[in-house]
C-alpha positions as CSV (number, residue, x, y, z in Angstrom):
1,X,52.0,-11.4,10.0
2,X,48.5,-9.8,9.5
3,X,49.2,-10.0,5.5
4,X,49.9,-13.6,5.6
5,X,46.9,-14.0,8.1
6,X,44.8,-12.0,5.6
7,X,46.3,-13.4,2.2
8,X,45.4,-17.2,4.1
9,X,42.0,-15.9,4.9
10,X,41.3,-15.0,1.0
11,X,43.0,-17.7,-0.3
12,X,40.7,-19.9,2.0
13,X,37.5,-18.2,1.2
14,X,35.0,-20.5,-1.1
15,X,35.1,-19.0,-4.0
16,X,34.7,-22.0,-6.1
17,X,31.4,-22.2,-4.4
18,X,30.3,-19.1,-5.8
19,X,27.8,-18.8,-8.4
20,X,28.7,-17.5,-11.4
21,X,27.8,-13.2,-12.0
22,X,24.6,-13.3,-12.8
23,X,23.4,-12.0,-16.2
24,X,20.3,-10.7,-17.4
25,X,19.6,-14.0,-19.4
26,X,20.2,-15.7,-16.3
27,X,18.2,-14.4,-14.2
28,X,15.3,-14.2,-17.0
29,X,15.7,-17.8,-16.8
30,X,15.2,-18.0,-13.5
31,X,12.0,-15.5,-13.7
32,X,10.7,-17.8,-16.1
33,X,11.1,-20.9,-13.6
34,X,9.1,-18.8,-11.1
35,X,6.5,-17.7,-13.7
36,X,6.4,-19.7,-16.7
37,X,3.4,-16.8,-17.7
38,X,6.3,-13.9,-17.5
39,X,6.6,-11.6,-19.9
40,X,8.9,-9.4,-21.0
41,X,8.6,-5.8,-21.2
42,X,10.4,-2.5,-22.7
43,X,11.1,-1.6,-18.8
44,X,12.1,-5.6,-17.5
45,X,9.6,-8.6,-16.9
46,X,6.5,-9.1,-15.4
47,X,6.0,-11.6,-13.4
48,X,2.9,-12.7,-11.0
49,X,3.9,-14.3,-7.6
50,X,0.7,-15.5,-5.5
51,X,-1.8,-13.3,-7.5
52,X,0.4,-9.9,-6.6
53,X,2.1,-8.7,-9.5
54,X,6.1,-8.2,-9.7
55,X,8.4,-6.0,-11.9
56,X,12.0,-7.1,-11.9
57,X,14.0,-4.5,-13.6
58,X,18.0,-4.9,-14.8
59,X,20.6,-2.3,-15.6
60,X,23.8,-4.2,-16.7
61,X,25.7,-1.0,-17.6
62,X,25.1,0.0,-13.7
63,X,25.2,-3.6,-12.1
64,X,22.0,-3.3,-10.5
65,X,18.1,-4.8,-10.3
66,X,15.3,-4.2,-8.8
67,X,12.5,-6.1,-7.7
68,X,9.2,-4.3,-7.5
69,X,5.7,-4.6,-5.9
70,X,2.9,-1.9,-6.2
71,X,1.4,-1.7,-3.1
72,X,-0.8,1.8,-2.3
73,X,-1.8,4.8,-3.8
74,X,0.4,7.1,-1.6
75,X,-2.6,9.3,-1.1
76,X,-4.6,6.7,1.0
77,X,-1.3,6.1,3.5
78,X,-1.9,7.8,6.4
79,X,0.9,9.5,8.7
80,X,1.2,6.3,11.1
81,X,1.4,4.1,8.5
82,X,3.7,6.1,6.9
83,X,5.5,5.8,10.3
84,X,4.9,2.1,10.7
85,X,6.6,1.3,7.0
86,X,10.1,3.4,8.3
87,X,10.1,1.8,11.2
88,X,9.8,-1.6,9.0
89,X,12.4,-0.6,7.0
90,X,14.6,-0.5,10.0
91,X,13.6,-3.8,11.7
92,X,11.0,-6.3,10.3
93,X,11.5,-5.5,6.0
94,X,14.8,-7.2,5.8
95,X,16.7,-7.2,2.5
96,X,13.0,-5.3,0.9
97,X,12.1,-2.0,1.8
98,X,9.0,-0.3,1.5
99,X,9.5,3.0,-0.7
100,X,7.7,5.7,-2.8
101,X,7.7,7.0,-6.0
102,X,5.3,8.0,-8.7
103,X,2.7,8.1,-6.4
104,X,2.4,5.2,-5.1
105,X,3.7,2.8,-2.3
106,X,6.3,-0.1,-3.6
107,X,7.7,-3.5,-1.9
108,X,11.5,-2.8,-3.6
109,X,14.3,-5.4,-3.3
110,X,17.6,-4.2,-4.7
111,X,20.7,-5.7,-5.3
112,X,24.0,-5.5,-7.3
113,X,23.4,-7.8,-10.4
114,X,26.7,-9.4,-10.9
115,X,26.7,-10.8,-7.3
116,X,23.3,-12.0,-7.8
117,X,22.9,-15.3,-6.5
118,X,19.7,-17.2,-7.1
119,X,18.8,-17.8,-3.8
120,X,19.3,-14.4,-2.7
121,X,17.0,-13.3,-5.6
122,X,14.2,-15.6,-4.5
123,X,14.7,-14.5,-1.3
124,X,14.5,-11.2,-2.2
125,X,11.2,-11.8,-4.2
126,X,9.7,-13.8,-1.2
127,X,10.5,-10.5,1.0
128,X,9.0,-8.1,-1.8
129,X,5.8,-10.2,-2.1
130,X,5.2,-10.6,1.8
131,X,6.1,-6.6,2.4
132,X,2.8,-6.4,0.0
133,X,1.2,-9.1,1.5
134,X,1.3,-7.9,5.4
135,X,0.7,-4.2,4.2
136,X,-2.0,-2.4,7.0
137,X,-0.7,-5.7,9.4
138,X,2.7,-7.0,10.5
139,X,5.0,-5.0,7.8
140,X,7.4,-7.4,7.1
141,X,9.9,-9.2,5.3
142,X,9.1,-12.2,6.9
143,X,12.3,-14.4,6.8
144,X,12.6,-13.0,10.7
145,X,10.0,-12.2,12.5
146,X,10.6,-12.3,16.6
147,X,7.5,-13.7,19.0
148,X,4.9,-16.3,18.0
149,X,3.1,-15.1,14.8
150,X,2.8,-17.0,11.7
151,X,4.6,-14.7,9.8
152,X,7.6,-16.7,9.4
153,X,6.2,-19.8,8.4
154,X,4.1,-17.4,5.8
155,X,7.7,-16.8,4.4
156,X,8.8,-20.1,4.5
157,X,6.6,-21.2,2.3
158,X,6.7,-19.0,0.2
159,X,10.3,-19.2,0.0
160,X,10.4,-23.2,-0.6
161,X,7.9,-23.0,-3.4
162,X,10.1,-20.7,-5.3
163,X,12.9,-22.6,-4.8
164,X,10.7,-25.7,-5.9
165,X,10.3,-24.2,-9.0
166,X,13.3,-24.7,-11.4
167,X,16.7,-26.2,-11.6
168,X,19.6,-24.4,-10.2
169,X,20.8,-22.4,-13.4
């Protein structure tokens, strides 16, 4: 019985609403709808998203990207904040994370590429660029943000304005 139940449940699942895997020519197109000004690099594209600069990086052999967002020199983060962003990463960053390497402090959004879907990237994008934004203040994602701020309207709009900004590819 739990076969059939489970084979039913699969069977019933909306795939056909899936987007198709994502591709690295897809999702330069939809970088491009974002930033018509992106350019493409050696290492992935560079983008610009509200004055604060974005990297979005692409493995295809590995089926992952990134999404990046310098933030801080590591040297200037002091022990609480350092604090404050794990804590972040636990509660308020959502689908982004803060991290660290080379130095410096980064807003990161990962994700497997194939599964990709546009939405989720622009989510993911809108999360990466408020982790920057609300640096040294709220530390967050912003999608959901408990209590009375204006933090998720902040990602709201920000959100909406990518989506705005292209055709679904």
């Amino acid at each position: 019985m739990f076969r059939i139940l489970l084979l039913t449940l699969c069977l019933a699942s909306p795939l056909a609403a899936q987007e198709a895997a994502m591709t690295p020519e897809r999702l330069l197109e939809i970088i491009v709808d974002v930033d018509p000004e992106a350019i493409v690099t050696g290492g992935g594209v560079e983008l610009t998203i509200d004055d604060i600069p974005v990297l979005v990086v692409f493995a295809p052999a590995a089926d992952r990207m990134r999404a990046m967002v310098p933030i801080a020199s590591v040297e200037d983060v002091t022990p609480e904040e350092m604090e404050r962003m794990m804590q972040a990463n636990f509660d308020t960053a959502l689908d982004a994370r803060y991290a660290v390497a080379q130095g410096r402090v980064w807003g990161l959004y990962l994700h497997p590429l194939a599964a990709l879907e546009r939405e989720q990237f622009l989510s993911g994008l809108a999360q990466t660029v408020n982790l920057a934004r609300t640096y040294g203040s709220l530390y967050t994602g912003g999608a959901n943000v408990f209590g009375g701020g204006d933090s998720a309207q902040l990602y709201n709009d920000l959100f909406r304005d990518l989506l705005d900004r292209g055709q679904d590819i």
